[in-house]
C-alpha positions as CSV (number, residue, x, y, z in Angstrom):
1,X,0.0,0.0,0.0
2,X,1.4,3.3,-0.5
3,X,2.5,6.2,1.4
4,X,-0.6,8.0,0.3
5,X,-3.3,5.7,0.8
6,X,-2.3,4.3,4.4
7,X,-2.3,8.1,5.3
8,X,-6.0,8.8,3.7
9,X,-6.3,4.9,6.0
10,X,-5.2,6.6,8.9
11,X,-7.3,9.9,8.3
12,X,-10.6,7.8,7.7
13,X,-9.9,5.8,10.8
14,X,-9.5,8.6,12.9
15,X,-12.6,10.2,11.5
16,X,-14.5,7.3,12.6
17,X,-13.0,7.4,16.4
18,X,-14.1,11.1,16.2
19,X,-17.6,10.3,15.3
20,X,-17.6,7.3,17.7
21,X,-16.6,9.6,20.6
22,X,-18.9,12.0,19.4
23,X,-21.7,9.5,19.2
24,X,-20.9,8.6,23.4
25,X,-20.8,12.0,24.6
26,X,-24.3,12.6,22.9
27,X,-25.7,9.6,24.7
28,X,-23.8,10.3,27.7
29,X,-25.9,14.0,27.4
30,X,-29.2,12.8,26.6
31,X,-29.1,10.3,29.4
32,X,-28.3,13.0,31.1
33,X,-30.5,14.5,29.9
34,X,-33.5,12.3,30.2
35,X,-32.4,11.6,33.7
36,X,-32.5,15.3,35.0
37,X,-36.1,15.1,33.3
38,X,-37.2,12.2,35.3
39,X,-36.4,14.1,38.2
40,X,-37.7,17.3,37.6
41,X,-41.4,14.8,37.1
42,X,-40.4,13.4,39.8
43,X,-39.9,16.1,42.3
44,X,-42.8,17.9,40.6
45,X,-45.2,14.9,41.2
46,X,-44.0,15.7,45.1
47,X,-44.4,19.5,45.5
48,X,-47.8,18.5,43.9
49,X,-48.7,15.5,46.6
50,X,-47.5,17.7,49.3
51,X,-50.0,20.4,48.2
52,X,-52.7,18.7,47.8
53,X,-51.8,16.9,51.2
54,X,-50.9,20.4,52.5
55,X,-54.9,21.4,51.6
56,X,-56.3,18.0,52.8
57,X,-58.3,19.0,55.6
58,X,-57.8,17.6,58.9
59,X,-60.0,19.0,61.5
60,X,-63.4,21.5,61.6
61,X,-64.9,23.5,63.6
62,X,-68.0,24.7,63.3
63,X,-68.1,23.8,59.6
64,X,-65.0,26.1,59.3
65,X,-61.6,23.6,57.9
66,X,-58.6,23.8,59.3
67,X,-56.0,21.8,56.7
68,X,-52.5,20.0,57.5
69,X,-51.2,23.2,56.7
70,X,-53.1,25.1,59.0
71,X,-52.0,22.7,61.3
72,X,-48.6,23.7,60.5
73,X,-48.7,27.0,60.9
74,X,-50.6,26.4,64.1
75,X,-47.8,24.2,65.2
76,X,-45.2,26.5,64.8
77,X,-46.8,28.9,67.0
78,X,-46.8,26.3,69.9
79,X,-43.2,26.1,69.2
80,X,-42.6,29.4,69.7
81,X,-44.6,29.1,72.8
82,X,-42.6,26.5,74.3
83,X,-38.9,27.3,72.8
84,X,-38.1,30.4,70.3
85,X,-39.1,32.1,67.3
86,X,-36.3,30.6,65.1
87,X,-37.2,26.8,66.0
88,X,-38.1,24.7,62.9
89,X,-37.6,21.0,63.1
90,X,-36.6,19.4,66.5
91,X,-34.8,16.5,67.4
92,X,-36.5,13.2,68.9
93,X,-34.4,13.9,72.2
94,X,-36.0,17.3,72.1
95,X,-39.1,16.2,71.8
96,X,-38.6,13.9,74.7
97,X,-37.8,16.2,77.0
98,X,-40.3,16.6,80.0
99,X,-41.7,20.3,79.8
100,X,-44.4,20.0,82.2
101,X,-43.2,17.9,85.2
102,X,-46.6,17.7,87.6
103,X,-48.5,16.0,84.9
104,X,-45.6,13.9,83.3
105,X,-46.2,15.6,79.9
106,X,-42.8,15.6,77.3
107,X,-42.5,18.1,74.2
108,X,-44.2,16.1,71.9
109,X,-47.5,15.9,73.8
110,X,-47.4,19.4,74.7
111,X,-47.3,20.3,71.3
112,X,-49.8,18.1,70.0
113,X,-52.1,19.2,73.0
114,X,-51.1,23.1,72.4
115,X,-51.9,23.2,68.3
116,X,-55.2,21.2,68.6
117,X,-56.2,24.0,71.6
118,X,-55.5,26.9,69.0
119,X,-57.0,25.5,66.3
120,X,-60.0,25.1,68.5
121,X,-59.8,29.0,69.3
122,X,-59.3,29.8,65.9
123,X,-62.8,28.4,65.2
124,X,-64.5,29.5,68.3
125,X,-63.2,33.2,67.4
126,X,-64.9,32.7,63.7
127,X,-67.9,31.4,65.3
128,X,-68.4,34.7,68.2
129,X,-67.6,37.1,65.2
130,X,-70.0,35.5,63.0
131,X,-72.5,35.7,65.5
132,X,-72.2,39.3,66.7
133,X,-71.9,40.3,62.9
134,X,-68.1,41.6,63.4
135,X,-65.7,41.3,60.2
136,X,-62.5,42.8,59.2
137,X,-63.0,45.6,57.3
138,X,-60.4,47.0,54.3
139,X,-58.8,48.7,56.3
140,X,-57.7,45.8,58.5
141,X,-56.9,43.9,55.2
142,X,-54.7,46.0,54.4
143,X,-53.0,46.2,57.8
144,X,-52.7,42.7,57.8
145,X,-51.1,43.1,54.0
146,X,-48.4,45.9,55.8
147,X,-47.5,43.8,58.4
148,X,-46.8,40.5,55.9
149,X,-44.7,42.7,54.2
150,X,-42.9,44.1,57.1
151,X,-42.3,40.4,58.3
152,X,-40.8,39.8,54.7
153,X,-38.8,42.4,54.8
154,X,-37.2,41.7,58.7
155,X,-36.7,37.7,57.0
156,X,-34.8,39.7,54.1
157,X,-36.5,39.4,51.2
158,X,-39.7,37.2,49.6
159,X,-37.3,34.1,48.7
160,X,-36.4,34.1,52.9
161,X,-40.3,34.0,53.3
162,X,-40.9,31.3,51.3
163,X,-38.0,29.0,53.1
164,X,-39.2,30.3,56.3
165,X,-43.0,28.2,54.9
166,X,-41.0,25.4,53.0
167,X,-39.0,25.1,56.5
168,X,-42.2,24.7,58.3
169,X,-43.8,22.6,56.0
170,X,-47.1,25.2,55.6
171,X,-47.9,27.5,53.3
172,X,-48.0,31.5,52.5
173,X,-52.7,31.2,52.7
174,X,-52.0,29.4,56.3
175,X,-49.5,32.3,57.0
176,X,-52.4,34.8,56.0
177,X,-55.2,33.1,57.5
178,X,-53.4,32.6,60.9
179,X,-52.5,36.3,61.0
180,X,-56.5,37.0,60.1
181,X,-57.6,35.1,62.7
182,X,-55.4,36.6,65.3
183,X,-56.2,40.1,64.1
184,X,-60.1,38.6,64.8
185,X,-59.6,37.9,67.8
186,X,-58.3,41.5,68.8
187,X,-61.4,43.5,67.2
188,X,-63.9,40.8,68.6
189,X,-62.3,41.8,72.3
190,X,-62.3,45.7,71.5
191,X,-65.7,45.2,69.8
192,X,-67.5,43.4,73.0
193,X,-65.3,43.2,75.5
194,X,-63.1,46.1,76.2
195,X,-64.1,49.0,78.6
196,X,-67.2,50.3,77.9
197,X,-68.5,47.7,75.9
198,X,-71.7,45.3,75.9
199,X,-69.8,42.5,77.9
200,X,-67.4,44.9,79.8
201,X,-67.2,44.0,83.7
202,X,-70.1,44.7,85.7
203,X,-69.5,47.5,88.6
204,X,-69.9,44.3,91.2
205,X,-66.6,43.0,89.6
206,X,-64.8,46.2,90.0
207,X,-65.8,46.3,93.4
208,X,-64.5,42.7,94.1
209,X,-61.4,43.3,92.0
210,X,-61.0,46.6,94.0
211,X,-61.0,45.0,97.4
212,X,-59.1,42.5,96.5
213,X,-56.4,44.8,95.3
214,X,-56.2,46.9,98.4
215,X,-56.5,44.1,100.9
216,X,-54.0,41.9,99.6
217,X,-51.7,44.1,97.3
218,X,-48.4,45.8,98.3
219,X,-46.3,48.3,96.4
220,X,-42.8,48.6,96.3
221,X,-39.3,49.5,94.2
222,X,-36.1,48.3,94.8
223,X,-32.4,49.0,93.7
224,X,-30.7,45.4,93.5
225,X,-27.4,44.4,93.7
226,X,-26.8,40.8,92.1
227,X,-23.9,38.7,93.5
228,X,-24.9,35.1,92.0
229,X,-25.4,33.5,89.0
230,X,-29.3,33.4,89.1
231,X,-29.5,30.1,87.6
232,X,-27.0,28.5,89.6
233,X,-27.4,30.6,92.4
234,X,-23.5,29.8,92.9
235,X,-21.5,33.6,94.1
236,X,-19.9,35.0,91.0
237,X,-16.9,35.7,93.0
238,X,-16.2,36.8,96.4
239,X,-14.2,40.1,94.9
240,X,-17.7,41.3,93.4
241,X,-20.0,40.2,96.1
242,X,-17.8,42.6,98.7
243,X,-17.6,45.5,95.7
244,X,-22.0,44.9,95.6
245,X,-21.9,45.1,99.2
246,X,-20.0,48.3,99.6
247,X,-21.8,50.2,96.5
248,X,-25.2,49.1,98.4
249,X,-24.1,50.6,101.3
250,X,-22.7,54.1,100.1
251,X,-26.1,54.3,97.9
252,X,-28.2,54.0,101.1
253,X,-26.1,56.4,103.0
254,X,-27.4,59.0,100.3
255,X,-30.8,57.9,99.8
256,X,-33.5,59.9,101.6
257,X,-37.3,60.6,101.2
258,X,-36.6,63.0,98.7
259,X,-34.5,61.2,96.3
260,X,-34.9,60.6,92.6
261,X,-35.5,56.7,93.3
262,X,-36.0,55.9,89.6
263,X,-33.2,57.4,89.0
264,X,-30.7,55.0,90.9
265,X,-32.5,52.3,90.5
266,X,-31.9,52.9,86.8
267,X,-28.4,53.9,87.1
268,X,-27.5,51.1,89.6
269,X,-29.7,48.1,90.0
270,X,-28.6,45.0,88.0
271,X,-32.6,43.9,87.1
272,X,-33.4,47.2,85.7
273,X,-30.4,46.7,82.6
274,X,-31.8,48.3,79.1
275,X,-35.1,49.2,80.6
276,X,-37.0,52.1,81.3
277,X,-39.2,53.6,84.8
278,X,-41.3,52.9,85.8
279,X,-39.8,50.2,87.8
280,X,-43.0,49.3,90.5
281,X,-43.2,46.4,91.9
282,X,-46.8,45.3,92.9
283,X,-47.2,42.0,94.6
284,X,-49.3,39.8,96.8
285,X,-48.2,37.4,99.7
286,X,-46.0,34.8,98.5
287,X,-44.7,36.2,95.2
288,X,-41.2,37.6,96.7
289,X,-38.3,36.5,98.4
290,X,-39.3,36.1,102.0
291,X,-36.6,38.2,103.7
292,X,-38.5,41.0,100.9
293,X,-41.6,40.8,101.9
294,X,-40.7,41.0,106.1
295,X,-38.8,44.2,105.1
296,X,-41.6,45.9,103.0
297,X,-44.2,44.9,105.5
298,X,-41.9,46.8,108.5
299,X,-42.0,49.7,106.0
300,X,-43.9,52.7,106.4
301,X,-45.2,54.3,102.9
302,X,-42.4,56.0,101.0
303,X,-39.8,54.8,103.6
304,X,-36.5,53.4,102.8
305,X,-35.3,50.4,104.1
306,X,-31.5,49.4,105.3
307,X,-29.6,47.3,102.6
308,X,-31.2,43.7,102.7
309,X,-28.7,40.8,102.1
310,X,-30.9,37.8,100.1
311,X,-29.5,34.4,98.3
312,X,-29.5,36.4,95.3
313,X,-27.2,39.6,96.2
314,X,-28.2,43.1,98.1
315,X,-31.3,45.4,97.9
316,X,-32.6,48.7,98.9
317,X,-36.2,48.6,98.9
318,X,-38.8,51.8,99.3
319,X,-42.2,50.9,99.7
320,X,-44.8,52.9,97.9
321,X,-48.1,53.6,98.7
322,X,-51.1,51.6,96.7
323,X,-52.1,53.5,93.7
324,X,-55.2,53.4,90.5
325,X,-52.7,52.3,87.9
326,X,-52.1,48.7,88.4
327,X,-55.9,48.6,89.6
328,X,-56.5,49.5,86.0
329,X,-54.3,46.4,85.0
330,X,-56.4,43.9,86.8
331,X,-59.7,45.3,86.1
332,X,-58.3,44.7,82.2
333,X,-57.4,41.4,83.5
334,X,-60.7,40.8,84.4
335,X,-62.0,41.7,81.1
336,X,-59.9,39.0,79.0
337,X,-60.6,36.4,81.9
338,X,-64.2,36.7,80.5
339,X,-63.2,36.8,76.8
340,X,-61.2,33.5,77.2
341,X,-64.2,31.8,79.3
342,X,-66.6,32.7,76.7
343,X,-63.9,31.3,73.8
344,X,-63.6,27.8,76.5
345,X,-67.7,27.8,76.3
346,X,-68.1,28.4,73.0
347,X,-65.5,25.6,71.6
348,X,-68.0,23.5,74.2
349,X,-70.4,24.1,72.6
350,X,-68.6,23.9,68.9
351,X,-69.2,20.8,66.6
352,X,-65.6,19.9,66.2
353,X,-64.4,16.8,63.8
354,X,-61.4,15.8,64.1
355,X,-60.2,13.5,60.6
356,X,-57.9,10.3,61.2
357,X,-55.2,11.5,59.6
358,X,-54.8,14.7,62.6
359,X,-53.6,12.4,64.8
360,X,-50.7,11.0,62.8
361,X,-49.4,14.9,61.7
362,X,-45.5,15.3,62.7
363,X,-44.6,17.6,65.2
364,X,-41.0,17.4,64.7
């Protein structure tokens, strides 16, 4: 063979390897291909289960349905409840953990026990609205529709929002029907409840409340001086307990009747930290430290005491006489006492249903 024709040999077989290797990495593509295709179906087939099992509903009340992502979003408030605003999906020795210790109760059961409850509200607040003829109007639509957005924007941005519902398996109508029913539940209370309204407290609950409040109620402030760790009530060290001790004592020798209280307590009492006056303390028997409550109860109104040592460090307490503002808190009290008794009545009196498929929803 000549020169020439093993060389056009040569070309034509390395033409053919060409188109061989060419050949492969085409197949190699489309499978490829084909493959990511068969995944896209795939993982489109499950967005599309999880959906429609996202919409299936699983309890009612009332005739109102609540769905499995209802449920969700209803969970994660009794998360928050129970841990923080961040907490998404918790681990099995979390959920095991014992959160209520009198009645034996873990994590899991809590929240199980906690969502069902809300939902339950949820439908008992539909049900009093419907009945009295309240409903939000635009202007509370588009309150809700600022706040969203403000929640959006403290996430950082839509896509956040979304991972924030893929992360707790729900979805962005559960997000706005959760945040309808709470804004419900305020203008039902202002509505009928609050002061001066048809189910406002009678002048005979006042009058209870009252005597209650000036029989049993004390008044009091106090600049306090913390020496332990107050979870381990173990001495941070005996160098700052003796500095605590000595500051206490040069603050009482210039405290009098006349001082600016508010004022020290603010710029020296390690419980008043970032916040603002006023700092009153009101309190019944049996909600202070002992050795507290002796020392107030020796106290004359708007006297100073002498600096108390307690397990937790040193105070200087000045008792204060009884005054109309906390009154006002309790008789407020009062109010949503009756508001959540006539929400316990109502879901009662509610036809609930509760589907099979409620009682095997994660809570993880």
């Amino acid at each position: 063979m000549s020169k020439k024709n093993k060389e056009n040999k040569k070309e034509i077989e390395n033409n053919e390897s060409k188109i061989k290797r060419l050949f492969t990495k085409k197949k190699i593509i489309l499978y490829i291909a084909i493959l990511l295709i068969i995944c896209l179906i795939v993982l489109a087939t499950l967005l599309l289960i999880n959906r429609i099992s996202g919409k299936s509903e699983v309890i009612s009340v009332n005739g109102i349905s609540y769905t499995k992502d209802d449920y969700m979003m209803y969970l994660r408030l009794s998360k928050t409840s129970l841990f923080d605003e961040n907490t998404t999906r918790l681990p099995r020795a979390t959920l095991n953990t014992i959160v209520d210790v009198e009645n034996n109760i873990n994590a899991e059961t809590y929240l199980r026990n906690k969502t069902e409850e809300n939902l339950k509200i949820a439908g008992a607040i539909e049900k009093i609205a419907a009945d009295n003829g309240i409903a939000l109007d635009d202007k509370a639509y588009a309150e809700l529709e600022a706040d969203k957005l403000a929640y959006i924007e403290k996430l950082g941005g839509k896509f956040e929002f979304y991972k924030f519902l893929y992360d707790n398996r729900t979805s962005e109508e559960a997000y706005d029907k959760i945040a309808r029913v709470d804004k419900l539940y305020k203008l039902v209370y202002d509505t009928l409840y609050a002061e001066g309204k048809s189910k406002d407290i009678t002048q005979k609950d006042k009058e209870r409340v009252k005597s209650t409040y000036q029989n049993q109620y004390k008044k009091a402030r106090q600049i306090f001086l913390i020496t332990v760790d107050t979870e381990t009530k173990k001495e941070i060290s005996p160098t700052i307990t003796e500095q605590k001790k000595r500051l206490a004592e040069a603050l009482r020798a210039e405290l009098n009747e006349e001082s600016d209280f508010n004022e020290y307590i603010k710029k020296y009492s390690d419980d008043a930290a970032g916040k603002e006056p006023p700092y009153d303390m009101y309190f019944k028997s049996g909600q202070l430290l002992k050795i507290l409550e002796e020392t107030i109860d020796d106290l004359k109104e708007n006297e100073i005491s002498q600096v108390v040592k307690s397990e937790y460090g040193y105070h200087i307490i000045r008792r204060d006489p009884l005054d109309d503002e906390y009154l006002e808190e309790m008789y407020e009290s009062e109010r949503e006492n009756n508001f959540l008794t006539a929400i316990s009545n109502e879901i009662k009196d509610s036809k609930i249903i509760i589907q099979d498929s409620f009682t095997t929803l994660r809570v993880d």
